[in-house]
N, CA, C and O atoms as CSV, one atom per row, in Angstrom:
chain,resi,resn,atom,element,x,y,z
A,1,UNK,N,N,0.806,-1.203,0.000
A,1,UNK,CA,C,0.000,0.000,0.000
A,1,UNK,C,C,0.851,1.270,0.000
A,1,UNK,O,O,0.368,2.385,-0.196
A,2,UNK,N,N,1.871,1.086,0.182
A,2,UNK,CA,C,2.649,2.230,0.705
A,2,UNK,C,C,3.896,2.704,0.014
A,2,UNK,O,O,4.486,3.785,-0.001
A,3,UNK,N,N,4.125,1.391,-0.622
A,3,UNK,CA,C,5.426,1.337,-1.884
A,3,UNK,C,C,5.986,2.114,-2.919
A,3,UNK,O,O,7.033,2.116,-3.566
A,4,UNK,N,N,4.670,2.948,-2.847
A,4,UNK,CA,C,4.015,3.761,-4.318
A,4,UNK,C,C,4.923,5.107,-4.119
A,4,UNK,O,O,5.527,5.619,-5.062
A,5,UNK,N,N,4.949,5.575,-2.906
A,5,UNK,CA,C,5.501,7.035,-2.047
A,5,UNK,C,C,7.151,6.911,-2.161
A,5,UNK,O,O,7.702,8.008,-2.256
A,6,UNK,N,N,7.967,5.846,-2.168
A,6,UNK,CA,C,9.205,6.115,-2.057
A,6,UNK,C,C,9.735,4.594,-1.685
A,6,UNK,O,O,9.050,3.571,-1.690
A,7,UNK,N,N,11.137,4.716,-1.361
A,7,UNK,CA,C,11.619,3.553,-1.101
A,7,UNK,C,C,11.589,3.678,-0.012
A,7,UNK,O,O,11.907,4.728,0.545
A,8,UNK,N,N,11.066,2.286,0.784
A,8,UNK,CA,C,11.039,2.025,2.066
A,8,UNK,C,C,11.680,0.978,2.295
A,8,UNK,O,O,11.625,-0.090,1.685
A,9,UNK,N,N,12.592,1.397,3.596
A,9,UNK,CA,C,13.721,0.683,3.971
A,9,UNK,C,C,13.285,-0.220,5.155
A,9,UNK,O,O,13.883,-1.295,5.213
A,10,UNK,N,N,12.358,0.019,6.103
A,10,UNK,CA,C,11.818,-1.120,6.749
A,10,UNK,C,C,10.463,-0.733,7.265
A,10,UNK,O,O,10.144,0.439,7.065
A,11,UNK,N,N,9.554,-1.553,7.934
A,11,UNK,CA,C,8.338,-1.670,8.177
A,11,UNK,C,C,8.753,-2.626,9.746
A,11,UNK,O,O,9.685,-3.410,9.929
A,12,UNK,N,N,7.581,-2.149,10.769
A,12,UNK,CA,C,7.412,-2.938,12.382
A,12,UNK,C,C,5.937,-2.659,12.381
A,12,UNK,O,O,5.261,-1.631,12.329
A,13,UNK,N,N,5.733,-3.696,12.442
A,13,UNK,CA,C,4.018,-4.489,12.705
A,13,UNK,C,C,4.125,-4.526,14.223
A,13,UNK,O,O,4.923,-5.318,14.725
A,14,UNK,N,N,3.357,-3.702,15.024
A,14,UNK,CA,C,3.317,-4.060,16.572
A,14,UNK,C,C,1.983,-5.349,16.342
A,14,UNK,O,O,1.113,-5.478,15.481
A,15,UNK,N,N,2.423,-6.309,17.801
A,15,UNK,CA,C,1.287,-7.034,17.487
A,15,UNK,C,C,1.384,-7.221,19.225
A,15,UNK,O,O,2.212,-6.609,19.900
A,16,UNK,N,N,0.557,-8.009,19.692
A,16,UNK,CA,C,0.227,-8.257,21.431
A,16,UNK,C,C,0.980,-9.480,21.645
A,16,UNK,O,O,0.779,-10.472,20.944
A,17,UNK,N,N,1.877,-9.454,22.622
A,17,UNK,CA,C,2.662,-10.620,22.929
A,17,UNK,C,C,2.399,-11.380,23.996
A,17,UNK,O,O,2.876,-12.424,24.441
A,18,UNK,N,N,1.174,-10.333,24.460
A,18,UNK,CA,C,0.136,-11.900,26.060
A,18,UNK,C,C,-0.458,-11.439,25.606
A,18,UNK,O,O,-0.451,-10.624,24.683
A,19,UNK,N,N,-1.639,-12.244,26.653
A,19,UNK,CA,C,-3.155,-11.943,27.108
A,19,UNK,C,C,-4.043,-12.392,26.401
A,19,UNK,O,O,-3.877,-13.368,25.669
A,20,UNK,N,N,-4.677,-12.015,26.464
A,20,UNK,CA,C,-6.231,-12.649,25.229
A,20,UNK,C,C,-5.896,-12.317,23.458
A,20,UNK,O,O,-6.028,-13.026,22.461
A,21,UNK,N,N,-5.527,-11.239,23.607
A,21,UNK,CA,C,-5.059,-10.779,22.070
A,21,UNK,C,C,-3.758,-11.369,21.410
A,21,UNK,O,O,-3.408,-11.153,20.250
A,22,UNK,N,N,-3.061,-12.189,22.380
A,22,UNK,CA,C,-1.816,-13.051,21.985
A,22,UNK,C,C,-1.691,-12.983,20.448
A,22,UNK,O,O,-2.636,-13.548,19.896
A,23,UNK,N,N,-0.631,-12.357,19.466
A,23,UNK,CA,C,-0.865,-12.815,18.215
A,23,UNK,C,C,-1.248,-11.482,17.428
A,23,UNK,O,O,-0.698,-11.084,16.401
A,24,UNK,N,N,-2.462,-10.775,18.215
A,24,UNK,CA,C,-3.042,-9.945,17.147
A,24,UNK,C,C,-2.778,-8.639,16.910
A,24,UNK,O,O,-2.432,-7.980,17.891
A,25,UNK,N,N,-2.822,-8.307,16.274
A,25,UNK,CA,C,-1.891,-6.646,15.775
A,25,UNK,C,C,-2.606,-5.686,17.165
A,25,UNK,O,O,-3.566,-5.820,17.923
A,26,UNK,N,N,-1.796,-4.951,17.011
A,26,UNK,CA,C,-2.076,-3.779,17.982
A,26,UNK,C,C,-2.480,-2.647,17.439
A,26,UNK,O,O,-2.800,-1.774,18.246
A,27,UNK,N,N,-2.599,-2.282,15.807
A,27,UNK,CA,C,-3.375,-1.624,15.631
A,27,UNK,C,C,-2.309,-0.197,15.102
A,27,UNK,O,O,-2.711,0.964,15.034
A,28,UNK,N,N,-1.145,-0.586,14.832
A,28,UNK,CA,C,-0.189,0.805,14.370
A,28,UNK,C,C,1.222,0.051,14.134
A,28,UNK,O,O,1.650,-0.852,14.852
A,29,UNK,N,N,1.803,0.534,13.108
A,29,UNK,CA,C,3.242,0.263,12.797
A,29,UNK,C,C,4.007,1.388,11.924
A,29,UNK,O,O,3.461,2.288,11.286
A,30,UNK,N,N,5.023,1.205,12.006
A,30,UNK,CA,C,5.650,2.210,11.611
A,30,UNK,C,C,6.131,1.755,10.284
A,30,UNK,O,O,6.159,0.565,9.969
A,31,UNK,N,N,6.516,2.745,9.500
A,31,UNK,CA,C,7.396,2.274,8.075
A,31,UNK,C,C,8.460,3.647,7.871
A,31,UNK,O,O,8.210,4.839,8.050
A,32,UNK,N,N,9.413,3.148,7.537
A,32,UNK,CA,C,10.300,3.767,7.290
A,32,UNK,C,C,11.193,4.550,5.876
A,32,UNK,O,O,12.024,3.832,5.321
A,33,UNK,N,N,11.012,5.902,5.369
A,33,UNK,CA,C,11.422,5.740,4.325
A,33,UNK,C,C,12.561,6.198,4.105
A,33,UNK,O,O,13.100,6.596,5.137
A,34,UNK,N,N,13.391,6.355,2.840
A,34,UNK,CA,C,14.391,6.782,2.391
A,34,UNK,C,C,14.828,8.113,2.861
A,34,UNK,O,O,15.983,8.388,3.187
A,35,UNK,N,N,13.523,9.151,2.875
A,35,UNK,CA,C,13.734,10.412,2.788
A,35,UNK,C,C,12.833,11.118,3.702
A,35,UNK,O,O,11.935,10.405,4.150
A,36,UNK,N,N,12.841,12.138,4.028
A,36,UNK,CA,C,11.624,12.966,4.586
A,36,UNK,C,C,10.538,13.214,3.740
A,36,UNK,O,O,9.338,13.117,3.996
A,37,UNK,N,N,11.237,13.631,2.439
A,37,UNK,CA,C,10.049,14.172,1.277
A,37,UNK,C,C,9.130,12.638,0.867
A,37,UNK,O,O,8.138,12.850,0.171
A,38,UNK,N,N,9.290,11.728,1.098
A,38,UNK,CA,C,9.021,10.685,0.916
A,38,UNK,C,C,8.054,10.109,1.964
A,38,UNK,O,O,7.087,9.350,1.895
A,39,UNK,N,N,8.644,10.718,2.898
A,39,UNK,CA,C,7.089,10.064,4.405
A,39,UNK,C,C,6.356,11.046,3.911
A,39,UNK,O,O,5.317,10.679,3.362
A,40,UNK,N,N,6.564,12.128,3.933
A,40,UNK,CA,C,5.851,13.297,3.839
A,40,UNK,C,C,4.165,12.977,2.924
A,40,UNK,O,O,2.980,12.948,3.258
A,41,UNK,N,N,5.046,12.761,1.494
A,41,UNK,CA,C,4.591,12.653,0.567
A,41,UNK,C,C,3.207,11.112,0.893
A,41,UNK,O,O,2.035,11.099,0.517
A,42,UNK,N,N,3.664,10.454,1.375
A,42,UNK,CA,C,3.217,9.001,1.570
A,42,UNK,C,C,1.901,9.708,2.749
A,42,UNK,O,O,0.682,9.792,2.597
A,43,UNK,N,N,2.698,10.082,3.785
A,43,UNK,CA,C,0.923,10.825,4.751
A,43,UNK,C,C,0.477,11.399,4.234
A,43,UNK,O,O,-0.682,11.332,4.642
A,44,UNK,N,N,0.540,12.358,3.140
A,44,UNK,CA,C,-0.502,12.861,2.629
A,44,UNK,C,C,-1.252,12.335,1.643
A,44,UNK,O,O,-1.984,13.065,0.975
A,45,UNK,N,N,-1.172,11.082,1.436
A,45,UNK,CA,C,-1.273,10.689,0.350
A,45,UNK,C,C,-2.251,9.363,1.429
A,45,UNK,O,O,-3.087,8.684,0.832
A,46,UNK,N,N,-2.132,9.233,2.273
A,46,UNK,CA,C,-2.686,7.932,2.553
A,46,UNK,C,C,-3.503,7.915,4.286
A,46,UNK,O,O,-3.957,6.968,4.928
A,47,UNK,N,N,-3.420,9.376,4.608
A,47,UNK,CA,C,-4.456,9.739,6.090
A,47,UNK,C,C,-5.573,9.510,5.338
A,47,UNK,O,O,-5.865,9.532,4.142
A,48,UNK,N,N,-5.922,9.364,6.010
A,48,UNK,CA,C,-7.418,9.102,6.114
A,48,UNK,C,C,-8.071,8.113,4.858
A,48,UNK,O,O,-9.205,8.323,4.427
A,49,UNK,N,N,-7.338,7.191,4.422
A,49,UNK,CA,C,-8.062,6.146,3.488
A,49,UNK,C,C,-8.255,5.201,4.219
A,49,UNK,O,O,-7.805,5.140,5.363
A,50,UNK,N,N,-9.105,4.127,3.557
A,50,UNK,CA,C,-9.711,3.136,4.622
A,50,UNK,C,C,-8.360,1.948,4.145
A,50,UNK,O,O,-7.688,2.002,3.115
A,51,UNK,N,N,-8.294,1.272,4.882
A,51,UNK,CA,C,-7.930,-0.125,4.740
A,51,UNK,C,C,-8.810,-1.069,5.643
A,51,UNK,O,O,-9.139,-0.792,6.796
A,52,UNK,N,N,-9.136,-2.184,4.989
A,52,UNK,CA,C,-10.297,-3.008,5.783
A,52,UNK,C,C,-11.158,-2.175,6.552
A,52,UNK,O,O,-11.324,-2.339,7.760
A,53,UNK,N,N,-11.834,-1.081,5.726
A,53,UNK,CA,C,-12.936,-1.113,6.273
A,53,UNK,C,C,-12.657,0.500,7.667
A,53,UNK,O,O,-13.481,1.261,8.176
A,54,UNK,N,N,-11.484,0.418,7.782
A,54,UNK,CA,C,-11.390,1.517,8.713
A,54,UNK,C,C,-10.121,2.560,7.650
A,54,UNK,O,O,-9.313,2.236,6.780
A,55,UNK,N,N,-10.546,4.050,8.367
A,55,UNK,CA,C,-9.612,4.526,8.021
A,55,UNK,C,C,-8.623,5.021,8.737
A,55,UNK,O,O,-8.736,5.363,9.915
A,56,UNK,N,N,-7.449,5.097,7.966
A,56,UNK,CA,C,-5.723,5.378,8.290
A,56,UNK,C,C,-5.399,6.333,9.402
A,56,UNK,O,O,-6.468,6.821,9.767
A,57,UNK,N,N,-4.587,6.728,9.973
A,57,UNK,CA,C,-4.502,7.624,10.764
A,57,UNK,C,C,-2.499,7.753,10.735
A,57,UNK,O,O,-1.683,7.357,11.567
A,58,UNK,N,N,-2.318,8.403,9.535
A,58,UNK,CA,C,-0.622,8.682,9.208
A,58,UNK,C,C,0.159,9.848,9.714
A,58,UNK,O,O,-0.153,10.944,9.248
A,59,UNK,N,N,0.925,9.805,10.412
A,59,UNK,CA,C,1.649,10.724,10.947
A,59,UNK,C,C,3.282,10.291,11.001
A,59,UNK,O,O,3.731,9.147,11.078
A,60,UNK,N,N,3.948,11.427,10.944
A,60,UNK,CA,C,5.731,11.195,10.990
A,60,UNK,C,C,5.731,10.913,12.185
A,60,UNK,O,O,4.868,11.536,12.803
A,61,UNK,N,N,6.552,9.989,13.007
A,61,UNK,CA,C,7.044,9.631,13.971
A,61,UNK,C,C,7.968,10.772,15.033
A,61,UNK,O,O,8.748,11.425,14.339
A,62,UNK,N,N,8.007,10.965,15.810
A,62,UNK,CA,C,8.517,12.033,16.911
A,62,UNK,C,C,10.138,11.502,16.719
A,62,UNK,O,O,10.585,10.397,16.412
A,63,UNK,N,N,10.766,12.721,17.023
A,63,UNK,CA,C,12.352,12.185,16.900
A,63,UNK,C,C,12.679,11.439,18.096
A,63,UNK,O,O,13.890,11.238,18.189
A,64,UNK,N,N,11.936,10.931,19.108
A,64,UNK,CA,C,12.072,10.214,20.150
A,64,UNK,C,C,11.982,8.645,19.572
A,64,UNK,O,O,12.677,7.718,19.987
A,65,UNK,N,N,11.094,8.569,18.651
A,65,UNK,CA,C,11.053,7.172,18.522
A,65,UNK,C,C,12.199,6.605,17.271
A,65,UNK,O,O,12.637,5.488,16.995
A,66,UNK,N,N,12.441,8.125,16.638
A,66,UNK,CA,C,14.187,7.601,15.553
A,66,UNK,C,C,14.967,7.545,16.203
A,66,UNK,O,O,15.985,7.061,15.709
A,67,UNK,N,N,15.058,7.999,17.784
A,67,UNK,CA,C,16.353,8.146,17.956
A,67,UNK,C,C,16.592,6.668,18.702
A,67,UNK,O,O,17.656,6.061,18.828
A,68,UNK,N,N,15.390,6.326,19.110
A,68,UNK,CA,C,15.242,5.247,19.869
A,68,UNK,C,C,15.792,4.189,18.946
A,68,UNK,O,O,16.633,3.356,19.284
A,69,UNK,N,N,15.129,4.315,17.495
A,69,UNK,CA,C,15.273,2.725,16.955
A,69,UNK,C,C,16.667,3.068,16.454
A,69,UNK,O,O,17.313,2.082,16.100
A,70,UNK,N,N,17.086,3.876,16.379
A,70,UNK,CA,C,18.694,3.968,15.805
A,70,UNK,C,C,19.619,3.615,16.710
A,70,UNK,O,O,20.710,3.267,16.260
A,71,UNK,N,N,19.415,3.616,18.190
A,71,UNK,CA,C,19.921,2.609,19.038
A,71,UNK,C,C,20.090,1.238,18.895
A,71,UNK,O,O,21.142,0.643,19.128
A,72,UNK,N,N,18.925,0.678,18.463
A,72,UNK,CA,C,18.777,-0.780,18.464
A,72,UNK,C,C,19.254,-1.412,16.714
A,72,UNK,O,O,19.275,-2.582,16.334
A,73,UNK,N,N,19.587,-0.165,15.938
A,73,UNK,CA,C,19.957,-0.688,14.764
A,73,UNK,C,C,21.466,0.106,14.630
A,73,UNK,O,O,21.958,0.970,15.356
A,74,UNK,N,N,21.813,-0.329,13.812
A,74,UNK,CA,C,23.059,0.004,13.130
A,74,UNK,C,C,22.821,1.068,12.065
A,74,UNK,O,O,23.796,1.653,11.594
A,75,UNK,N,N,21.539,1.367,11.641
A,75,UNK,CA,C,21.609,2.847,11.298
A,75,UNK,C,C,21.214,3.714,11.906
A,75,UNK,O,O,20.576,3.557,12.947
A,76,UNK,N,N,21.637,5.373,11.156
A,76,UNK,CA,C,21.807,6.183,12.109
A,76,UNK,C,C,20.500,6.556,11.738
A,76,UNK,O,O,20.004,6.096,10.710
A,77,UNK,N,N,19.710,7.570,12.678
A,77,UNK,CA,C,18.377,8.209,12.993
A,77,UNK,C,C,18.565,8.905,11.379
A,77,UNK,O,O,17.579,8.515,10.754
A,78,UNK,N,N,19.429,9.768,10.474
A,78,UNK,CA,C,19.327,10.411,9.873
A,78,UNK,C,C,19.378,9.855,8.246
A,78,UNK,O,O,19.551,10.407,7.159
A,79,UNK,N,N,19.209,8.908,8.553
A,79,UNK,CA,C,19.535,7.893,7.192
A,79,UNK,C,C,18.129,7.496,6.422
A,79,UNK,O,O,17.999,7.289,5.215
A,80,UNK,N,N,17.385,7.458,7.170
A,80,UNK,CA,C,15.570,7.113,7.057
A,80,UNK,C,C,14.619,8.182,7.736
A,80,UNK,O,O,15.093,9.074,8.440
A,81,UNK,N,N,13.408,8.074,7.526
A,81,UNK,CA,C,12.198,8.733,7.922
A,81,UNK,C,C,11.149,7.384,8.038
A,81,UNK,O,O,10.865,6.378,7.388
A,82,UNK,N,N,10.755,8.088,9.366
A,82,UNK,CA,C,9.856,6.787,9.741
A,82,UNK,C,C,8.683,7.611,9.832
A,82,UNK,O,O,8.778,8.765,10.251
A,83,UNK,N,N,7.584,7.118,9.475
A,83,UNK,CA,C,6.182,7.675,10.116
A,83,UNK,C,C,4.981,6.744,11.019
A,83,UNK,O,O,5.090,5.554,10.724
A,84,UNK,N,N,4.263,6.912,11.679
A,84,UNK,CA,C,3.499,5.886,12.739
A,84,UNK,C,C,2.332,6.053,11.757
A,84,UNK,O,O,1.958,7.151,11.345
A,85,UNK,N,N,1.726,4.751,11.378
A,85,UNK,CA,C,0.571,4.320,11.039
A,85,UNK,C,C,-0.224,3.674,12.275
A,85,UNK,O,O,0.237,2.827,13.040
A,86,UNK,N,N,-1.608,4.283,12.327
A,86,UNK,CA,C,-3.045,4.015,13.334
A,86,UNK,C,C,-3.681,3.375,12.731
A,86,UNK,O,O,-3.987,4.162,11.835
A,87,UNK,N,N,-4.206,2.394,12.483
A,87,UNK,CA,C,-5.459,2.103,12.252
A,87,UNK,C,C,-6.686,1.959,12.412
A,87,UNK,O,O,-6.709,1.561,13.577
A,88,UNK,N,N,-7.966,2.005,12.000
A,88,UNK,CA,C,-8.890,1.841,13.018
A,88,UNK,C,C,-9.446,3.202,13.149
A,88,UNK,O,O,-10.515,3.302,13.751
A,89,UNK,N,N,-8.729,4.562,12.546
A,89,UNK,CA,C,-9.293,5.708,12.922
A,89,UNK,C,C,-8.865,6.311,14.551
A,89,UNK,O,O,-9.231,7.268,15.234
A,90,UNK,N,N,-8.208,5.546,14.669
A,90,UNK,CA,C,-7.774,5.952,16.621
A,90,UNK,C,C,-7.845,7.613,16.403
A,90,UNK,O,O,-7.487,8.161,15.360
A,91,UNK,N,N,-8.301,8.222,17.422
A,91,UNK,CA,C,-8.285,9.744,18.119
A,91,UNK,C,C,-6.456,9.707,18.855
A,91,UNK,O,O,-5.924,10.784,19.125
A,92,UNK,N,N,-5.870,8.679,19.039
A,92,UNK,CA,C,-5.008,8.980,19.871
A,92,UNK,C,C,-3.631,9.530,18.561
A,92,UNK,O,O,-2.490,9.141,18.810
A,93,UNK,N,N,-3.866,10.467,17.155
A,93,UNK,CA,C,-2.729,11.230,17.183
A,93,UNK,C,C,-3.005,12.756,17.615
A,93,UNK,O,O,-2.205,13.689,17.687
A,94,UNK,N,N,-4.786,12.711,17.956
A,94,UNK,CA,C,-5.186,14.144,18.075
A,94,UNK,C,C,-5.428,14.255,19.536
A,94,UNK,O,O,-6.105,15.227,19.870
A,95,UNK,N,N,-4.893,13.228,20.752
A,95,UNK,CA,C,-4.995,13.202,21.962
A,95,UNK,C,C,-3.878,14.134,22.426
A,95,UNK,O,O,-2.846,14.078,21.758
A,96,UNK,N,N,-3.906,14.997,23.472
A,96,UNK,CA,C,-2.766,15.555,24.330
A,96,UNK,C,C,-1.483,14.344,25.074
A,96,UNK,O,O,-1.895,13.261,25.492
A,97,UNK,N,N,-0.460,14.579,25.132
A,97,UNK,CA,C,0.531,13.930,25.557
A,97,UNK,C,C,-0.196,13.695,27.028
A,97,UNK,O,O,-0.780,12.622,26.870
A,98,UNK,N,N,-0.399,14.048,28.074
A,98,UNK,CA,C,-0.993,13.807,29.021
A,98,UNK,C,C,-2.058,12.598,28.965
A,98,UNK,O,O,-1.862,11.637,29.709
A,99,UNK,N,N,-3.526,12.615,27.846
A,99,UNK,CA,C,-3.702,11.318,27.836
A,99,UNK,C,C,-3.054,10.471,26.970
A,99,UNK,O,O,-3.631,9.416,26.706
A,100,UNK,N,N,-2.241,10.640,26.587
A,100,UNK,CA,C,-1.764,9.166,25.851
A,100,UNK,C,C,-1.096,8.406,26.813
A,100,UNK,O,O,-1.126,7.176,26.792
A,101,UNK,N,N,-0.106,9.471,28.196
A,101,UNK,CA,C,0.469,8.471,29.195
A,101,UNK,C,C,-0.857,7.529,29.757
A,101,UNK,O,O,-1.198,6.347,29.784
A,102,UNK,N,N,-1.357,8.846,30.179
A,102,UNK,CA,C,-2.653,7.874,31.218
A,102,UNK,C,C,-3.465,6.482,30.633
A,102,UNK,O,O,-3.874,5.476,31.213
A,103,UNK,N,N,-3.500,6.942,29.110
A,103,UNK,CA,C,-4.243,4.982,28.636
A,103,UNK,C,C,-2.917,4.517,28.313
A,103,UNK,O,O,-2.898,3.397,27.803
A,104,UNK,N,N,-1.526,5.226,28.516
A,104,UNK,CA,C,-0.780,3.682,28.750
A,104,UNK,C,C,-0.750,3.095,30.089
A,104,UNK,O,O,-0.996,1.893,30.196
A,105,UNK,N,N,-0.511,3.713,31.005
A,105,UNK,CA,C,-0.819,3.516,32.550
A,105,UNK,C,C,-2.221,2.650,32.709
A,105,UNK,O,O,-2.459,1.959,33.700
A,106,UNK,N,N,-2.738,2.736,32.052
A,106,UNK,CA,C,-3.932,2.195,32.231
A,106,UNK,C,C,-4.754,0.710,32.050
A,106,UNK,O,O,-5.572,-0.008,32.624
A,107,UNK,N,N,-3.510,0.834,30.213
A,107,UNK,CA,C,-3.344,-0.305,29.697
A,107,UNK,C,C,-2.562,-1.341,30.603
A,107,UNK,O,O,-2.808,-2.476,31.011
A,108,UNK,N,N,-1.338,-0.305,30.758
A,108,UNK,CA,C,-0.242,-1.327,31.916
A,108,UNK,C,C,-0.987,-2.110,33.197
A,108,UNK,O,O,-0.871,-3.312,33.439
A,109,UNK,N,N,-1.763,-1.165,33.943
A,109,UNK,CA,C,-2.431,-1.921,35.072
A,109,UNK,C,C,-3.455,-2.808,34.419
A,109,UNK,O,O,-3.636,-3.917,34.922
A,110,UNK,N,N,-3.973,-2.540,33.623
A,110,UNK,CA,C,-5.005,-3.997,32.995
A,110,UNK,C,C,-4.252,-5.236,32.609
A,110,UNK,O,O,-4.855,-6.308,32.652
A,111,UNK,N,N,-3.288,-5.206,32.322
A,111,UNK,CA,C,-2.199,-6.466,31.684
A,111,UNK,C,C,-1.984,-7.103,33.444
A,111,UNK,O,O,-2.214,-8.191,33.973
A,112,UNK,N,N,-1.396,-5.696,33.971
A,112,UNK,CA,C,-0.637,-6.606,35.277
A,112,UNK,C,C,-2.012,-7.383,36.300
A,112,UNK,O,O,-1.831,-8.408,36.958
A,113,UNK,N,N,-3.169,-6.730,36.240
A,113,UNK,CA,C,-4.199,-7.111,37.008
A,113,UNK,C,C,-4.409,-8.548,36.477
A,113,UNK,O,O,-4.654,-9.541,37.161
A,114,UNK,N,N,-4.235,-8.463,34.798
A,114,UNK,CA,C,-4.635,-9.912,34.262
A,114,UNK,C,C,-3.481,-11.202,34.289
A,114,UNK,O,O,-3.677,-12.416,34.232
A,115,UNK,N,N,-2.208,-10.424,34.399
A,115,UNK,CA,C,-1.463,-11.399,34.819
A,115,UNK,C,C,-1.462,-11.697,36.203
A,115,UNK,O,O,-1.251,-12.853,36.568
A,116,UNK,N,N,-1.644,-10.913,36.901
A,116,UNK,CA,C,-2.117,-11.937,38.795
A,116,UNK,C,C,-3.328,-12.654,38.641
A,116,UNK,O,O,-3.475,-13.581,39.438
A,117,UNK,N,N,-3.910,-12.530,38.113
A,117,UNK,CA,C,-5.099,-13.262,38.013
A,117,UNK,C,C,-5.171,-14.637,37.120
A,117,UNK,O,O,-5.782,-15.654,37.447
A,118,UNK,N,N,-4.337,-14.422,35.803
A,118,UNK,CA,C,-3.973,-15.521,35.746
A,118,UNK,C,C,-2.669,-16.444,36.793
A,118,UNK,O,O,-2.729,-17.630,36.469
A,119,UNK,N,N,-1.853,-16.274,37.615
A,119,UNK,CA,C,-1.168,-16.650,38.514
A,119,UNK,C,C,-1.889,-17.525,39.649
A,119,UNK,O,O,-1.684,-18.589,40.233
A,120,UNK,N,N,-2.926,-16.413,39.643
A,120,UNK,CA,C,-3.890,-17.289,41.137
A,120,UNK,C,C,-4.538,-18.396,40.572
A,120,UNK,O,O,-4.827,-19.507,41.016
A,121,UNK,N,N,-4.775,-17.598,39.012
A,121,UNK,CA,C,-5.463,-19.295,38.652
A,121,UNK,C,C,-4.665,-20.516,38.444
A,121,UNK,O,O,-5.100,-21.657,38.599
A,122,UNK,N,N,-3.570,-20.229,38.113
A,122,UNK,CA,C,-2.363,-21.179,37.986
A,122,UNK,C,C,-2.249,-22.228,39.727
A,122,UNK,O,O,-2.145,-23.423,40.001
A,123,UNK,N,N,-2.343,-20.963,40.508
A,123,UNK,CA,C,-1.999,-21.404,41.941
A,123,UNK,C,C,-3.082,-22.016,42.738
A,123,UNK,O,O,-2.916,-22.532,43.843
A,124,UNK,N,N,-4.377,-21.909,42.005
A,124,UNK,CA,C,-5.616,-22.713,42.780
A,124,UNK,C,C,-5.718,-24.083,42.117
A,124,UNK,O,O,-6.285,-25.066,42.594
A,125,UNK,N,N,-4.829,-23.970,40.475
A,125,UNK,CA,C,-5.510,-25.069,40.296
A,125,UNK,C,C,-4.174,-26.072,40.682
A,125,UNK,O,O,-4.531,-27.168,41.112
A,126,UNK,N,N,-3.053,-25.920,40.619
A,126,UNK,CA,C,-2.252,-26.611,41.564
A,126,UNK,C,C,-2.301,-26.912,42.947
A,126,UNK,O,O,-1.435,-27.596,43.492
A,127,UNK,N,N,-3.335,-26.402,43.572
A,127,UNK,CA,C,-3.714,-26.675,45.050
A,127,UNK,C,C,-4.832,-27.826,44.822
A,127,UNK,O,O,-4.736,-28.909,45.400
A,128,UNK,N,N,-6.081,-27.470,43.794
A,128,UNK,CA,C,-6.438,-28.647,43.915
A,128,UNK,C,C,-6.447,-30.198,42.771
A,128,UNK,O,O,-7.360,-30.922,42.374
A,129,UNK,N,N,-5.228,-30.193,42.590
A,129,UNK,CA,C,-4.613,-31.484,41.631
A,129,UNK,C,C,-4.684,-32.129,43.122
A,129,UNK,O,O,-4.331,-33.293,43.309
């Protein structure tokens, strides 16, 4: 879908690694392109179209998250342009930084509540084997 805008040097599919959603996308990934004029070109070109049924939600990525992945790679932050793809229509690129912590905080305590809970269930049903 995205090929069309420039050369893109890599793509990250977030997906859920517990819980009930084990497996299933999370709903945003990033892609990375050659150039700036090239993400650029690609969000404007592709906010707000539908894919399956929902539409896009394209934005350039914050230099927090290039600088981040240029840590974990061997290229440098200035070599590519990454932009964050939403899907689904999410409100959260037009949310304030303030709530985006709080539904991660939020998210976080729902995972950890569901992992004690699966634990106890682990631990009742080893009590009664």
């Amino acid at each position: 879908m995205f090929s069309p805008y420039g050369k893109i040097i890599s793509e990250d599919f977030l997906w859920h690694t517990r819980g009930p959603k084990r497996g299933e996308p999370r709903g945003f990934a990033f892609i990375q392109y050659s150039t700036k004029e090239e993400a650029e070109l690609a969000k404007e070109k592709m906010h707000g179209r539908f894919a399956c049924g929902r539409p896009l939600v394209v934005r350039l990525a914050g230099e927090k998250c290039l600088l981040e992945t240029a840590d974990k790679s061997t290229k440098a932050a200035s070599e590519g342009h990454k932009m964050l793809l939403i899907g689904g229509g999410s409100a959260m690129g037009q949310t304030s930084r303030t709530a985006k912590i709080a539904a991660i905080k939020n998210k976080l305590k729902s995972l950890e509540e569901e992992s004690s809970r699966t634990k106890k269930q682990k631990q009742s049903d080893k009590v009664s084997i």
